[in-house]
C-alpha positions as CSV (number, residue, x, y, z in Angstrom):
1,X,-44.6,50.3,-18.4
2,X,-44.0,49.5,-22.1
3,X,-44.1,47.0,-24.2
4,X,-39.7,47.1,-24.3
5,X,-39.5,46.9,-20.2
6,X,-42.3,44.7,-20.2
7,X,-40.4,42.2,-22.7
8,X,-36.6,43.2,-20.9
9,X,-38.5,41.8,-17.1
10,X,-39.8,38.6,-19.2
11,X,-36.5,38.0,-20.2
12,X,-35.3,38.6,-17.0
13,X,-37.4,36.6,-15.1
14,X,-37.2,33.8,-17.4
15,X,-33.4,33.7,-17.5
16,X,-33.5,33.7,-13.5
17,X,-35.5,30.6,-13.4
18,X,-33.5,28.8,-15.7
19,X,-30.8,29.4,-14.1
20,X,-32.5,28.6,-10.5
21,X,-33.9,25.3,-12.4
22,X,-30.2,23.8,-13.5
23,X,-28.7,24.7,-9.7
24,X,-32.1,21.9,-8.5
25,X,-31.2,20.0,-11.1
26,X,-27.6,19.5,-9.8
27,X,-28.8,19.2,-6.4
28,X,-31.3,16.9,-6.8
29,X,-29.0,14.6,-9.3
30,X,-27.1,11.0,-7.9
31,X,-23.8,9.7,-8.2
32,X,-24.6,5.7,-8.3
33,X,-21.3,4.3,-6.4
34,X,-19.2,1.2,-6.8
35,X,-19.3,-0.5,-3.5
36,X,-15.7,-2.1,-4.5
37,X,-14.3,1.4,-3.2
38,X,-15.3,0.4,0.2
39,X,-13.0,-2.7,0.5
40,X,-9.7,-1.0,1.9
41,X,-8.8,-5.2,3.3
42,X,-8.6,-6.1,-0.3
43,X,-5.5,-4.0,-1.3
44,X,-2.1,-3.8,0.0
45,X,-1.3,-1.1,2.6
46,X,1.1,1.5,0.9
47,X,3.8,2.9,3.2
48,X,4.6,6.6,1.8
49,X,7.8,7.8,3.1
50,X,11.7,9.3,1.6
51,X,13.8,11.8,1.2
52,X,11.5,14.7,-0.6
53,X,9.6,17.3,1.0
54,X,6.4,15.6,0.2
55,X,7.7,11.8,0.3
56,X,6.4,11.6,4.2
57,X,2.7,10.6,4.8
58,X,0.8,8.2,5.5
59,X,-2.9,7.2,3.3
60,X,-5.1,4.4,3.7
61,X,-5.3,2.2,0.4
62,X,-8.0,1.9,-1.5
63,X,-9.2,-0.2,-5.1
64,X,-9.2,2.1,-7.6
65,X,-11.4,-0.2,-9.5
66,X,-14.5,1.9,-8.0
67,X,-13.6,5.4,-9.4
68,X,-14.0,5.4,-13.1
69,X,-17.7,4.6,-12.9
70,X,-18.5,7.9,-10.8
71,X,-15.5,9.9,-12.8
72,X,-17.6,8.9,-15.6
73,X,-20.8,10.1,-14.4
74,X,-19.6,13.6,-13.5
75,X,-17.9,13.8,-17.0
76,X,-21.4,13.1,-18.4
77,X,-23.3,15.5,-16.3
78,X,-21.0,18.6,-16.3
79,X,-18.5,18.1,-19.2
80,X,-15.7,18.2,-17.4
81,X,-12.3,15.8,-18.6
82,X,-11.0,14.7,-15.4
83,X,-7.5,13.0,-15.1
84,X,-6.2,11.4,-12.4
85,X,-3.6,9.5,-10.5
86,X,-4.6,5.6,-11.8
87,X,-5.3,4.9,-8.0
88,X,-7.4,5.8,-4.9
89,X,-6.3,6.7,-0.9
90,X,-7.8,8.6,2.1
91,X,-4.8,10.6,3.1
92,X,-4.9,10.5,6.9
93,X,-2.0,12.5,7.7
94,X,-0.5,14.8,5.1
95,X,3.1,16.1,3.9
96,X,3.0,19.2,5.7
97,X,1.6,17.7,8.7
98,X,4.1,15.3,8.6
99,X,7.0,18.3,8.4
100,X,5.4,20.0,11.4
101,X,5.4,17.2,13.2
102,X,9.0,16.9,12.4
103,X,9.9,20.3,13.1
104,X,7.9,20.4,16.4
105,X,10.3,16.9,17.6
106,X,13.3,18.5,16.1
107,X,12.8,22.1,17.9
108,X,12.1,20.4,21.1
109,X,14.7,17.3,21.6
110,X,12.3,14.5,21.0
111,X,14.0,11.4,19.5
112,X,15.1,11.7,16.3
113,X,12.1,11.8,13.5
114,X,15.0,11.4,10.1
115,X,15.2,8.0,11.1
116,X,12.5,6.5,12.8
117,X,9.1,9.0,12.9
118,X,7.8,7.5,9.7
119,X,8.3,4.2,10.6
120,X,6.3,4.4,13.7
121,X,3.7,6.3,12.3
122,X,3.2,3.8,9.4
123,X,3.6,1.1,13.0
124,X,0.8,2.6,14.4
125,X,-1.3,2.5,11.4
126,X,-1.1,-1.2,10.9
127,X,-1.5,-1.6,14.4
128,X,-4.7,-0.3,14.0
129,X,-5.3,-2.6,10.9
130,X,-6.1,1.0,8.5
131,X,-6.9,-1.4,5.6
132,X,-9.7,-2.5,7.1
133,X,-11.2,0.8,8.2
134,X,-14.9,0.9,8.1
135,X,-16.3,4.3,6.5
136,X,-18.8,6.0,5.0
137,X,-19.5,8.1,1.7
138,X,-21.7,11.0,2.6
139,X,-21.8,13.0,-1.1
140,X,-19.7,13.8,-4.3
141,X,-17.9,17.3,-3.5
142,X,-16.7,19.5,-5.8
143,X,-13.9,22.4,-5.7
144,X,-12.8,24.8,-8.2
145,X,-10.6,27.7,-8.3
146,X,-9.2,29.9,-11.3
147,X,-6.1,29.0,-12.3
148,X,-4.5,30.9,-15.4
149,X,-8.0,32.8,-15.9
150,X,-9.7,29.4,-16.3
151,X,-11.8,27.7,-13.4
152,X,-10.6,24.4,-13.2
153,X,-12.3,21.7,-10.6
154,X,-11.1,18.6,-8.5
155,X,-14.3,16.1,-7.2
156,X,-13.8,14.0,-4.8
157,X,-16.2,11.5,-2.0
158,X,-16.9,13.6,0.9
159,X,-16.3,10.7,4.0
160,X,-16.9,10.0,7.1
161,X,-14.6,8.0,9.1
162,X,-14.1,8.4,13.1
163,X,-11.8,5.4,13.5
164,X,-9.3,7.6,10.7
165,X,-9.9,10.9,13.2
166,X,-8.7,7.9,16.1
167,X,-5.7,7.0,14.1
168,X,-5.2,10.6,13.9
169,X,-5.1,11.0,17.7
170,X,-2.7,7.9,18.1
171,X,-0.3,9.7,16.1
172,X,-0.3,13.1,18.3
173,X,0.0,11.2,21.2
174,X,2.8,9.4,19.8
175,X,4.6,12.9,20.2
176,X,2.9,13.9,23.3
177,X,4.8,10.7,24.7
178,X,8.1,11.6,23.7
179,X,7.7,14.9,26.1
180,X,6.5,12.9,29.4
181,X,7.1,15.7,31.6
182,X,5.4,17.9,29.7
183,X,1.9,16.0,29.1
184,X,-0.3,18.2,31.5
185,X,0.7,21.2,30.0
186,X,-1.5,21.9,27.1
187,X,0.5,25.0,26.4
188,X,3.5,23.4,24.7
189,X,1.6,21.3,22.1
190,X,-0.4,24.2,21.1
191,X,2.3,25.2,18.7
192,X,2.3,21.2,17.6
193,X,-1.5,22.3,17.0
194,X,-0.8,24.8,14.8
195,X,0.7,22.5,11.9
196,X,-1.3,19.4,13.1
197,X,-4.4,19.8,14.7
198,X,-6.0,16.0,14.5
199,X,-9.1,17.4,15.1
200,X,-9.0,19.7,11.6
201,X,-9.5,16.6,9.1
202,X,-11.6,16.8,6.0
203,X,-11.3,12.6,4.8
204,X,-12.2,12.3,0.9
205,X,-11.1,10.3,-1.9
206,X,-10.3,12.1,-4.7
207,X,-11.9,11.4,-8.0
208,X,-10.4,13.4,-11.0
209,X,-9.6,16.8,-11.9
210,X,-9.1,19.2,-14.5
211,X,-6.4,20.4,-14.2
212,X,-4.6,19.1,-11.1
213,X,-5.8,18.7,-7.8
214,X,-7.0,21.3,-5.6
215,X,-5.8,21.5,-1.8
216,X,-6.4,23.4,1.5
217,X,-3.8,25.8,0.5
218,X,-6.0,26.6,-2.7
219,X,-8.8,27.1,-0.2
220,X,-10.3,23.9,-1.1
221,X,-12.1,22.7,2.1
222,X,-13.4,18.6,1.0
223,X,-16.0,18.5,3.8
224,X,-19.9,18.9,3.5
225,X,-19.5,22.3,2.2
226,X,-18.8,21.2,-0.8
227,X,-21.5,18.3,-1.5
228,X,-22.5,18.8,-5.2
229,X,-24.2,15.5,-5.9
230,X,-26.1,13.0,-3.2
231,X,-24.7,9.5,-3.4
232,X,-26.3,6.3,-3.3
């Protein structure tokens, strides 16, 4: 071998480990929390509903005094300006969920959802006293995609929280009572499924993004996947 090829595998080799180096670095790296993120019972709950087609849902409340701490942190480790919205939620049920719900009570002959389905969904929630839903924060996750030949990013606390995946349930069954005659077969709701599945649930709280926030529809799945810093 020569002295050039020897010199290009150096290169080569050294370049790889750098680059194998920052990816531990990231891995290994902490996000240091604010614990004021975890007090839902101190803010107000929020109901979310109107006449646009992304007006219905329903989100748990949180202070938004804990985010600019971490959004500071990932701003110093990757570089990255993040906006965001000047406040802090776990969305539990989403506009499009909402809409299939809709569509599946409106298809079928269930009572009518224009008037009263956000109201007993947003019932339901404080029944179940959503404000002071106990959760956990497993990791910071991280999303990005390439938006007008740039690859922007949205980061956001990866949680875990069965009691939200029990308000989810409430909220199917709410429909599956309006169709009493119908409960046992598992058939008909499968199309309910479809748009709503309460099972398929990813609960995060958004941090900050570069350019706007990245959904499911973008491909952005906010679950372990996507853990780019531990948390402590």
């Amino acid at each position: 071998m020569n002295r050039l090829s020897i010199l290009g595998t150096l290169l080569s080799l050294a370049s790889s480990c750098a680059a194998t180096q920052k990816s531990e670095l990231k891995a290994n790296h902490t996000i240091n929390l604010d614990r004021r993120l975890y007090q839902g019972e101190t803010v107000p709950f929020i109901p979310h509903q109107g006449s646009g087609p992304f007006s219905n849902y329903l989100a748990m409340n949180l202070p938004f005094d804990g985010v600019p701490s971490i959004s500071h942190q990932i701003k110093q480790d990757t570089g990255d300006q993040l906006k965001d919205r000047g406040e802090a939620h776990i969305t539990v049920l989403t506009p499009p969920e909402y809409k299939a719900i809709e569509g599946f009570l409106k298809r079928h002959g269930g009572s009518d959802p224009d008037s009263t389905l956000i109201a007993r969904i947003n019932e339901i929630a404080l029944e179940s006293n959503i404000q002071s839903t106990r959760f956990n924060i497993n990791c910071v996750g991280r999303a990005q995609k390439s938006i007008s030949g740039r690859l922007e990013a949205t980061y956001f606390l990866v949680v875990d929280a069965p009691a939200l995946f029990e308000l989810r349930k409430s909220i199917f069954n709410l429909v599956v009572e309006e169709f009493p005659d119908r409960a046992s077969d598992k058939g008909f709701f499968e199309e309910l499924r479809e748009g709503f599945d309460p099972k398929s649930f990813h609960p995060h709280i958004t941090i900050g993004f570069t350019k706007r926030d990245l959904h499911l529809s973008d491909g952005a799945v906010k679950d372990q996947s996507s853990c780019l810093y531990s948390v402590r």
